[in-house]
N, C-alpha and C positions, 0 to 999 in steps of 0.2 A: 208619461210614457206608459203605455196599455205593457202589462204582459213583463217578464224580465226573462226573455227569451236571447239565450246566448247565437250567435252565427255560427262558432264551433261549440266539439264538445270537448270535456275536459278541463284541467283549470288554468287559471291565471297564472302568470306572472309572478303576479304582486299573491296571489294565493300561495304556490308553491314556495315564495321564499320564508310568507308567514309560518306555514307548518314545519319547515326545516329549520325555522328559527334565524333565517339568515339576513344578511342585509339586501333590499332589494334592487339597490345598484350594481352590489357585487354581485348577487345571481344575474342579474343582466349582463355584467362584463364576461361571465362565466359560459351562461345559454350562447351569447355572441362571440363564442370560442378566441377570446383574446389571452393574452400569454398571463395568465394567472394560475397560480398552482393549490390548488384547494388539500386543507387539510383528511387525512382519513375521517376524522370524526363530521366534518361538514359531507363530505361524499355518505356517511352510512346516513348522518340524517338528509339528505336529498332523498336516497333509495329508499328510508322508511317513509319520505312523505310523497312518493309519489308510487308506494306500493308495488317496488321493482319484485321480482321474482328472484330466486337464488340465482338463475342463471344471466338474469337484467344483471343483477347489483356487481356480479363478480365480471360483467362486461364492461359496467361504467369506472369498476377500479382500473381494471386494462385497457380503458380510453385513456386516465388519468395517470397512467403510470404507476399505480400504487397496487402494493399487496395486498392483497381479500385479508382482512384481520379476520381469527378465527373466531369471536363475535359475531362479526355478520353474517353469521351463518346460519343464525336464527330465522325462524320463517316468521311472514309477519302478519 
């Protein structure tokens, strides 16, 4: 295969569960918005691995139903 030329850009899947450290069925069950309730500490490592903004990260807690921890308040 010439080239390792992606179609999109951005990362993977299987990339963003590696740097969040998570498993990468359950970030699939998760991206495929099924009824699963993610910990604060998996939401802050999502937001640091895919380099949310204070304003992203404190969006994705308010998707999640979860409170912004005063942590994540850190810029990254």
């Amino acid at each position: 295969m010439p080239g390792n030329r992606r179609r999109t850009r951005g990362l993977r899947r299987e990339e963003v569960a590696g740097i969040a450290n998570i498993g990468l069925s359950w970030y699939t069950r998760l991206e495929q918005g099924r009824d699963i309730r993610p910990a604060v500490g998996v939401l802050d490592s999502l937001a640091s691995a895919l380099k949310l903004t204070p304003n992203e990260r404190r969006h994705l807690f308010l998707l999640a139903g979860e409170s912004l921890p005063p942590q994540s308040f850190r810029t990254c």
